[in-house]
KOLPADREN-773708 format. One record per residue: residue in one letter; x, y, z of N, C-alpha, C in turn. Coordinates in steps of 0.1 Angstrom, whole numbers, padded with zeros to 4 digits, always signed. Layout:
# KOLPADREN-773708
AXYZXYZXYZ ...
END
This chain:
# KOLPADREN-773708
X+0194+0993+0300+0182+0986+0298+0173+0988+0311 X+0163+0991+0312+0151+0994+0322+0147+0978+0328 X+0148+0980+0342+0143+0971+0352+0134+0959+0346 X+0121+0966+0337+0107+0964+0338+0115+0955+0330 X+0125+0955+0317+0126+0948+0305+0138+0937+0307 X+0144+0938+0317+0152+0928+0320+0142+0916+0330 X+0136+0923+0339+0124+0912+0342+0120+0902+0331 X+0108+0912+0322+0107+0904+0312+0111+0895+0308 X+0121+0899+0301+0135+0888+0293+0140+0881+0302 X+0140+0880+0318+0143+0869+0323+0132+0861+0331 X+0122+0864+0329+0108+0858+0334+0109+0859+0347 X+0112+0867+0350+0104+0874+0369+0100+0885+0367 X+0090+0886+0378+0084+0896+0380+0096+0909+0387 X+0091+0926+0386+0098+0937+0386+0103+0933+0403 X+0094+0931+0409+0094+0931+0427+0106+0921+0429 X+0105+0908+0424+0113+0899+0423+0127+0900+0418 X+0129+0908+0405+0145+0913+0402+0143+0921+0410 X+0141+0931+0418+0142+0943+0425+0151+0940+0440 X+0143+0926+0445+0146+0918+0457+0160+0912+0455 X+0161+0902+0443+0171+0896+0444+0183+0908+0440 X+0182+0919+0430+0195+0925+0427+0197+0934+0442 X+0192+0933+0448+0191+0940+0464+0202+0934+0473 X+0199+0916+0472+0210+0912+0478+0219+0903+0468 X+0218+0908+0459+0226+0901+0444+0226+0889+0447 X+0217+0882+0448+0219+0866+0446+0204+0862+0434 X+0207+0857+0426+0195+0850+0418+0196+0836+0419 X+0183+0828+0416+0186+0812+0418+0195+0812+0406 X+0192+0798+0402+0206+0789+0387+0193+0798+0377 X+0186+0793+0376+0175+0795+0366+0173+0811+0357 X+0173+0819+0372+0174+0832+0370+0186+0835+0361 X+0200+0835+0371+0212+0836+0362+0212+0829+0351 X+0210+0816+0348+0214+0813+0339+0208+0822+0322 X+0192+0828+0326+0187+0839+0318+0193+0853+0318 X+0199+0855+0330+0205+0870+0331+0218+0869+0323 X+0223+0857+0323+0238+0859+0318+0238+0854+0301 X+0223+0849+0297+0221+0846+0282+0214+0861+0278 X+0209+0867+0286+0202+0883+0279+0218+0887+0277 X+0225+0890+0287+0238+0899+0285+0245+0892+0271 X+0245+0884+0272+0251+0878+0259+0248+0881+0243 X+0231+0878+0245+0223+0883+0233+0225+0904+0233 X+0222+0909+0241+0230+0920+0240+0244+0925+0237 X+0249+0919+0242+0266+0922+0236+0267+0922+0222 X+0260+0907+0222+0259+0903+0202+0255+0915+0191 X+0241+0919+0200+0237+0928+0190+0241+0943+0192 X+0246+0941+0201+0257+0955+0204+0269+0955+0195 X+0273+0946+0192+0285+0948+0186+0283+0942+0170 X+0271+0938+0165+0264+0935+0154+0263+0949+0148 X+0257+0955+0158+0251+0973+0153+0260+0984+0151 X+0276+0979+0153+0286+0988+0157+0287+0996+0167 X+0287+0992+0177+0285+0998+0192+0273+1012+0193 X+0263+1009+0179+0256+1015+0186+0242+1014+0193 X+0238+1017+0205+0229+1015+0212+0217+1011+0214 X+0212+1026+0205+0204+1030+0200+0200+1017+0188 X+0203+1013+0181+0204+1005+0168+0202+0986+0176 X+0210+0987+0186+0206+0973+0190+0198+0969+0200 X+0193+0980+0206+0178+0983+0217+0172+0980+0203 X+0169+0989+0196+0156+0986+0187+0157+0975+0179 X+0166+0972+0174+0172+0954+0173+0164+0945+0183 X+0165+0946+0194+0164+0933+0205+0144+0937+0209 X+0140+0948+0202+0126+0950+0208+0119+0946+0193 X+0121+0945+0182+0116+0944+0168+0118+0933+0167 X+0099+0928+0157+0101+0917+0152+0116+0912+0138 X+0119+0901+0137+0132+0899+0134+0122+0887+0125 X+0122+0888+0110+0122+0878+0100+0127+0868+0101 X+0140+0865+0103+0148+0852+0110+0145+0847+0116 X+0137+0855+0126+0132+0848+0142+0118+0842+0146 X+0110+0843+0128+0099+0838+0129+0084+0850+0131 X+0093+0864+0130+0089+0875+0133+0085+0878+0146 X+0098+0875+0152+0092+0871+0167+0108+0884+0170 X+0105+0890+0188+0116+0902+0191+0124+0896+0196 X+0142+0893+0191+0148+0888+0201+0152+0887+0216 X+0143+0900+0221+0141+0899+0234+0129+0890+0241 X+0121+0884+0234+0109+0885+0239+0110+0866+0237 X+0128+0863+0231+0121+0846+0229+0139+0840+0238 X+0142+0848+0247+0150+0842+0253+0151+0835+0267 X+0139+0828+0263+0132+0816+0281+0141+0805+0279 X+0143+0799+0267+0149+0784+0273+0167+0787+0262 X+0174+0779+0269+0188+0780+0262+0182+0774+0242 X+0178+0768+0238+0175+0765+0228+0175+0778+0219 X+0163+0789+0224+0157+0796+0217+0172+0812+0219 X+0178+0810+0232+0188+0820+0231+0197+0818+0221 X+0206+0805+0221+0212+0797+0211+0207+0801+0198 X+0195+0805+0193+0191+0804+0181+0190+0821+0175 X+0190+0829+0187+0190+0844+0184+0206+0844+0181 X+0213+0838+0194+0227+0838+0194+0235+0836+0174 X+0230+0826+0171+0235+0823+0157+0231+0828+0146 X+0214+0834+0150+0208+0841+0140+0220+0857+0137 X+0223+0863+0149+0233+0873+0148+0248+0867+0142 X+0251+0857+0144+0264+0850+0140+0264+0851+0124 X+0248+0847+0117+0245+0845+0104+0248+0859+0100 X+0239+0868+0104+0235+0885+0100+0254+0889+0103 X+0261+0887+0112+0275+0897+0110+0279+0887+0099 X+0280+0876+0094+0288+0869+0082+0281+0872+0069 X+0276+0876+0073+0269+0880+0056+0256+0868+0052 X+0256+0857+0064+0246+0844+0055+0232+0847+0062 X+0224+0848+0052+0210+0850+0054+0199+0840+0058 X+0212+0832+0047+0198+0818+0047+0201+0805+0057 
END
């Protein structure tokens, strides 16, 4: 995943993830977003069958479930991670609704 888009998804600016992965420390706030992105990626990594390609474009596409919204683009507060988190839980069990 590219610098620019992990920023994003964790609400800092590029200069800012650039600084802190320099001396690997992020505040709580940071981590606590960096370690809910890796999460929501694993999910849809392993939703897609390990493939890549399939859960990148997963995590950058609007998502029906999600209000048509990209589940990269709504994981600011634990609520809204939690809610991609289950929306994938729904989609591997087969429940839609």
């Amino acid at each position: 995943m590219q610098p620019g888009v992990i920023a994003k998804a964790i609400c800092i600016a590029l200069s800012t993830l650039a600084r802190r992965a320099k001396v690997m420390r992020f505040n709580a706030l940071e981590s606590d977003r960096l370690v809910a992105l890796v999460a929501v990626v694993e999910e849809a990594f392993s939703l897609s069958e390990n493939d890549v390609a399939a859960a990148t474009e997963w995590m950058i596409s609007p998502v029906r479930g999600l209000d048509s919204k990209c589940p990269l683009h709504i994981l600011e507060t634990r609520v809204e991670t939690e809610a991609v988190l289950d929306f994938i839980g729904r989609l591997d069990r087969g429940v839609l609704a």
